[in-house]
N, C-alpha and C positions, 0 to 999 in steps of 0.2 A: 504494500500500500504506500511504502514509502516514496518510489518512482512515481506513484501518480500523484502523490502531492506536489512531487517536486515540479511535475508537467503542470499542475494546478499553479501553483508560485510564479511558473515561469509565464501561464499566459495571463495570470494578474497583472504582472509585471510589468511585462508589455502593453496590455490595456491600460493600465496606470499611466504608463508616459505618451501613448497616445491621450487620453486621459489631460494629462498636467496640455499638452500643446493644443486641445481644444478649447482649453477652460482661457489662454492666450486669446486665441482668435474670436473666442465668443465677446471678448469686449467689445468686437467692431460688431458685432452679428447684429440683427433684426430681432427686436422683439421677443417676435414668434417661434423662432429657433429657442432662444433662450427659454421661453417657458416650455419646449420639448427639452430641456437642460435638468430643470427642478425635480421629475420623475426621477431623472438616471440616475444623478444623487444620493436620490432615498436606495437607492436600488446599489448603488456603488460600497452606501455603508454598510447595506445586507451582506454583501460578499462578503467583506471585509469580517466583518463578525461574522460569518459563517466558517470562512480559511482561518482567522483565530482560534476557533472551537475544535477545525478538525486537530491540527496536530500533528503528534504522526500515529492516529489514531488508526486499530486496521480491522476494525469492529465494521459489521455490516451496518449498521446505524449509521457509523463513518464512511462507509462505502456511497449509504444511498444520499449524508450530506454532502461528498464530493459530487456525486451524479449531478444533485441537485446544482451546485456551486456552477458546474461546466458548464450548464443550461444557461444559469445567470451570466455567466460570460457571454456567453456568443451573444444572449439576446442585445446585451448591452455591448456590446460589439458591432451590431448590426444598427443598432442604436445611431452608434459613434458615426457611422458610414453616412448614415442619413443625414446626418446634422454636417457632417466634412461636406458635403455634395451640396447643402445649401450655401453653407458659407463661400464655396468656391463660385457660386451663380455671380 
């Protein structure tokens, strides 16, 4: 379980610093973008207190909140895409 925390870590990570360079660009953005922003947030802390909790926990419990974790990624990943694709209009 430990590798796939670490895949977990690794794509917080990355979403994090795409993450910090949208939170940049959002100063110039519209509005409307920005209140697509206030969700992801709430949603950002969730991970974050979720990858806290796991650990290197290697318990099915801990399995099904990694699953859950990976889901939150992408969705907020896909998130992240939408909101890049306006601000580049």
């Amino acid at each position: 379980m430990s590798e796939d925390n670490d895949k977990l870590d690794e794509l917080a990570q990355t979403l994090g610093r795409e993450r910090d360079e949208l939170r940049v660009k959002l100063q110039l953005a519209k509005q409307e973008v920005r209140d697509r922003w206030e969700p992801l947030e709430e949603k950002w802390a969730t991970l974050e207190a979720r990858l806290r909790s796991l650990g290197g926990t290697t318990t099915e419990a801990g399995k099904d909140v990694a699953a859950a974790s990976k889901l939150l990624i992408e969705e907020i990943g896909d998130a992240y895409k939408e909101i890049w694709k306006e601000i580049r209009r």
